[in-house]
Backbone as CSV, one residue per row, in Angstrom:
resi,resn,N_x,N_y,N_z,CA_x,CA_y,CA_z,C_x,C_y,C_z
1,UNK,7.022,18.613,1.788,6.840,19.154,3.104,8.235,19.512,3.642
2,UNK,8.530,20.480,3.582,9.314,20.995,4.986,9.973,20.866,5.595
3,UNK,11.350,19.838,5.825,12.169,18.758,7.044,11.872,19.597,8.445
4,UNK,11.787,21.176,8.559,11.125,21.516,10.273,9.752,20.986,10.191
5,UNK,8.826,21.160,9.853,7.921,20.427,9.981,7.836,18.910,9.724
6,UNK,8.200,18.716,8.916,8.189,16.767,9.719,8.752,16.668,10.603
7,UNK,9.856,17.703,11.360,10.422,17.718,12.359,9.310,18.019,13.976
8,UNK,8.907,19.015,13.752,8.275,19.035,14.232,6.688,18.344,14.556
9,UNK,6.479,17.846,13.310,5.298,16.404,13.670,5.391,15.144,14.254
10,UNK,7.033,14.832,13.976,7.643,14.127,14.899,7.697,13.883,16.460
11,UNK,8.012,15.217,16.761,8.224,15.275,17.978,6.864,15.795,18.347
12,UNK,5.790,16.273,17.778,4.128,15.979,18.764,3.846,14.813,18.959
13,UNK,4.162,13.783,18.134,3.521,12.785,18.016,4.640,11.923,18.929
14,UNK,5.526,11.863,19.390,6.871,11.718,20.651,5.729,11.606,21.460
15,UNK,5.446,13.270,21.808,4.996,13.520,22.707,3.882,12.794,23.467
16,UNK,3.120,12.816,22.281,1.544,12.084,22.645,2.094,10.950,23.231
17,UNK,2.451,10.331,22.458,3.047,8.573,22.893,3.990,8.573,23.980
18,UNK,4.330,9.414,24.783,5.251,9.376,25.534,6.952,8.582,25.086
19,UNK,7.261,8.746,24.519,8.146,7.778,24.202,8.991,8.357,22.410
20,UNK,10.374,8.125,22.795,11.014,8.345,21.741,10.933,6.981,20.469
21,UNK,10.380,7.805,19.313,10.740,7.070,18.283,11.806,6.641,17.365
22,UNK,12.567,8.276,17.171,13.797,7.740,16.798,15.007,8.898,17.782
23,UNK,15.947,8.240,17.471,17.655,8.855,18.017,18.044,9.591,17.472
24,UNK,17.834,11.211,17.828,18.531,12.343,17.338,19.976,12.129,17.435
25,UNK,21.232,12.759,16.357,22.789,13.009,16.558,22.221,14.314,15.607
26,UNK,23.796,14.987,15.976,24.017,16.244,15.047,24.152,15.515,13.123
27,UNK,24.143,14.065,13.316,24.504,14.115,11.494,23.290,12.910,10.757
28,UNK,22.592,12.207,12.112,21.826,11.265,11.161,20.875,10.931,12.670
29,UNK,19.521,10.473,12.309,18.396,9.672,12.872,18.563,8.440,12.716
30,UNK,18.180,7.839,13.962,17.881,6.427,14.092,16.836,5.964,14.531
31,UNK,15.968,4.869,13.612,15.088,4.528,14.473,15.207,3.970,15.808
32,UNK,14.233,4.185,16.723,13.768,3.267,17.958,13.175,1.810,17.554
33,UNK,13.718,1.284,18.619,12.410,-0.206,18.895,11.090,-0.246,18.792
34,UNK,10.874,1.287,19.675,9.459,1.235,19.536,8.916,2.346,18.116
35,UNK,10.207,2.545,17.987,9.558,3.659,16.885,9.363,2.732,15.803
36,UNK,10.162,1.527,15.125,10.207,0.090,14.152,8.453,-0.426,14.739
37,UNK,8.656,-0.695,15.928,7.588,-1.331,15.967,6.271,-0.359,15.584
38,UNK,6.065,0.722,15.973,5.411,1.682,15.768,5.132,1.991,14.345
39,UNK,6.286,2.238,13.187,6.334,2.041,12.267,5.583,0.853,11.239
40,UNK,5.938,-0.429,11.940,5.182,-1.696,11.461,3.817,-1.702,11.596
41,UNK,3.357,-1.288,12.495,1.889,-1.159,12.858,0.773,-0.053,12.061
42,UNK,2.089,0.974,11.717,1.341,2.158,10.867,1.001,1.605,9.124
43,UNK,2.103,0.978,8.711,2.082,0.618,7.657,1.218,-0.589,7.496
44,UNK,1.063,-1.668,8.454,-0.281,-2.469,8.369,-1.988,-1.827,8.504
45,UNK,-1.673,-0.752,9.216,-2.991,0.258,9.108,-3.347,0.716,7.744
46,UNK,-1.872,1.610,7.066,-2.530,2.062,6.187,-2.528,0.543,4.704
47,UNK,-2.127,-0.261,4.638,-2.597,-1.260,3.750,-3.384,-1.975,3.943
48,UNK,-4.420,-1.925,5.495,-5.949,-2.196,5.290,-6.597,-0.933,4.725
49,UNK,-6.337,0.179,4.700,-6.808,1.475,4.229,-7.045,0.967,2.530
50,UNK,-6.144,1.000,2.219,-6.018,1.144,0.824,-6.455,-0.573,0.235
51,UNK,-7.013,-1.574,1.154,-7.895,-2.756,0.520,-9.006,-2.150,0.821
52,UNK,-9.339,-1.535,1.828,-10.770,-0.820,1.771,-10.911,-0.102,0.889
53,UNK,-10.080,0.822,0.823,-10.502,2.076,-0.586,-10.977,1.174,-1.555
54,UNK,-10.178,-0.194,-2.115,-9.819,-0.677,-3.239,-11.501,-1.770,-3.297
55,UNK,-11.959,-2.477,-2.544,-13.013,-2.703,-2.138,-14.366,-1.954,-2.103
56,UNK,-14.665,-0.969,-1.433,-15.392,0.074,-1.711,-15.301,0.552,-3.612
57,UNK,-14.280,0.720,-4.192,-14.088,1.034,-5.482,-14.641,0.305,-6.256
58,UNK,-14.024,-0.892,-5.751,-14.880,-2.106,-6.894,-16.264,-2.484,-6.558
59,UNK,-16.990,-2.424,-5.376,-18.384,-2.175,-5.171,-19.243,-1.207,-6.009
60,UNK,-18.230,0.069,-5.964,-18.886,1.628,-6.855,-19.444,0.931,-8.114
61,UNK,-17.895,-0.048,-8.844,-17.845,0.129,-10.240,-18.437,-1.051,-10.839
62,UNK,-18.937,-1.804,-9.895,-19.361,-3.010,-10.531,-20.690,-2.982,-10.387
63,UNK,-21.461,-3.562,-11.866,-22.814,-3.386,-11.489,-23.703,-4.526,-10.596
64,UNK,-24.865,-4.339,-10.446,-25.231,-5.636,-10.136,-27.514,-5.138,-9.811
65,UNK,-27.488,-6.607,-9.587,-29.333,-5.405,-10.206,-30.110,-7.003,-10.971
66,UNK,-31.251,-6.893,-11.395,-31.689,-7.935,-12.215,-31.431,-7.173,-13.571
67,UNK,-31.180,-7.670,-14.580,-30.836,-7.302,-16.192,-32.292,-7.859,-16.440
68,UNK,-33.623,-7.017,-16.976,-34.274,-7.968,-17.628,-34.604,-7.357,-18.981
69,UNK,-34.379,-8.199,-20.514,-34.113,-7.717,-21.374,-35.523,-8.412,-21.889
70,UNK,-36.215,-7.397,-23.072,-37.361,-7.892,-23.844,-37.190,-7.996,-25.317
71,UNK,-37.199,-8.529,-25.658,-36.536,-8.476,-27.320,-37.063,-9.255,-27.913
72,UNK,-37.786,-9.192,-29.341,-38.090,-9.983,-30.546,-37.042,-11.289,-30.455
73,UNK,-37.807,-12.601,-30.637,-36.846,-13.745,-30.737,-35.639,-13.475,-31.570
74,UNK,-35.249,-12.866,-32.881,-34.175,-12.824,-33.324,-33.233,-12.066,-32.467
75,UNK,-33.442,-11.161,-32.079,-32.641,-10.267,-31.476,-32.486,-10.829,-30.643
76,UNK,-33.201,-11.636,-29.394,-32.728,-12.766,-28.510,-31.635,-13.849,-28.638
77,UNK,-31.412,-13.929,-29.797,-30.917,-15.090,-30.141,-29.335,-14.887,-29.994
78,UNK,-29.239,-13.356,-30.623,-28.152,-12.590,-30.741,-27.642,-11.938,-29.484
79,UNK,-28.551,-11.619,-28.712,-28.146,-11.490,-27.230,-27.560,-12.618,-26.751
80,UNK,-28.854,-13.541,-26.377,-27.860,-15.226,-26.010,-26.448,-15.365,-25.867
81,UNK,-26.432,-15.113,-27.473,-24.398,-15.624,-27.744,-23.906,-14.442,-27.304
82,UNK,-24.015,-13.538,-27.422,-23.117,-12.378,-26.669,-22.940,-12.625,-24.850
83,UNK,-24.253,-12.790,-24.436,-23.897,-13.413,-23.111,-23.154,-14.135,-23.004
84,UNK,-23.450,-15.321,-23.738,-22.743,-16.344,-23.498,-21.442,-16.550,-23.460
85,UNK,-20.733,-15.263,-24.801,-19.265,-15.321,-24.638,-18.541,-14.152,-24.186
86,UNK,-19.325,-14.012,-23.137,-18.541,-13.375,-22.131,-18.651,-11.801,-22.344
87,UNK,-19.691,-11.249,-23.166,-19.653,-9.657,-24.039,-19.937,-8.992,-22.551
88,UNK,-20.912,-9.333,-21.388,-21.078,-8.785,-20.458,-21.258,-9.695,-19.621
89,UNK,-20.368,-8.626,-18.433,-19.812,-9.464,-16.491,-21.132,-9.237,-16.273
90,UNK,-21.721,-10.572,-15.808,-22.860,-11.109,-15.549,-22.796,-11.667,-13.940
91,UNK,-21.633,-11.310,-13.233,-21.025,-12.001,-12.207,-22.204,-11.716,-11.133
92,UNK,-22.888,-10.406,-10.745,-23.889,-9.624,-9.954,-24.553,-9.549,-9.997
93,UNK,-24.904,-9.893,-11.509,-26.233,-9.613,-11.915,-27.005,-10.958,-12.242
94,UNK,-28.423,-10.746,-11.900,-29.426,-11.760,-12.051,-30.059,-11.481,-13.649
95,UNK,-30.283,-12.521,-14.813,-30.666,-12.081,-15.878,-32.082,-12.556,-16.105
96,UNK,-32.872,-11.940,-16.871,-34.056,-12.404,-17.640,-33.912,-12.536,-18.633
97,UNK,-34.342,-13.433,-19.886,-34.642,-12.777,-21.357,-35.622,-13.313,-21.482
98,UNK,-36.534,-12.542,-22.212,-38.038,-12.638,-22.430,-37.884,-12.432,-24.167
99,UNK,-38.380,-13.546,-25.066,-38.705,-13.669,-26.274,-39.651,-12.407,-26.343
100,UNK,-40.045,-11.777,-27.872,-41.325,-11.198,-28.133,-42.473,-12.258,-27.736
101,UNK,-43.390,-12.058,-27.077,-44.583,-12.621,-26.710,-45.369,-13.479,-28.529
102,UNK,-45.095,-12.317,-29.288,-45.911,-12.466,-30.862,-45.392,-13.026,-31.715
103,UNK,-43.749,-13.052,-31.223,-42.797,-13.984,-32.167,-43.023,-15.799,-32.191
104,UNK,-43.543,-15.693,-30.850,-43.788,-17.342,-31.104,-44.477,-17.955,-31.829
105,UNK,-45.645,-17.257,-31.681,-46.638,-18.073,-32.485,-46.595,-18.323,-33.850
């Protein structure tokens, strides 16, 4: 972007707030008190921003739901241990496993 235009976004945003943020010279800017403090407050805004984004994200990506799986007892068996060691985040999800009904007997 531009240094007149951040220059100039600067000084709308002066404006709005009534109040200088930082100390113009002909060779360097300084922040204000209130512009630091102003500053501190923006940057705690935007790092609740970005735990929300990050929150919302991991909601998207994580599943969650009942798992209910039907499978011949062998193939059950083999599911089991895969659950069991950890093959799938089970953290959300509610599971079933249902033997073949015909395998038992």
């Amino acid at each position: 972007m531009p240094r007149s235009s951040v220059s100039k976004l600067l000084q709308d945003l002066e404006q709005h707030l009534g109040t200088k943020l930082v100390e113009r010279s002909t060779r360097a800017l300084t922040i204000t008190p209130e512009g630091e403090a102003y500053r501190d407050l923006a940057l705690g805004l935007l790092a609740d921003l970005d735990a929300m984004d990050a929150a919302a994200g991991q909601a998207r990506s994580s599943p969650r739901g009942r798992l209910r799986v039907d499978v011949g007892s062998s193939l059950a068996n083999l599911v089991i241990i895969y659950l069991g060691e950890g093959g799938l985040d089970v953290g959300r999800w509610s599971t079933e496993l249902h033997g073949d009904p015909a395998a038992r007997r």
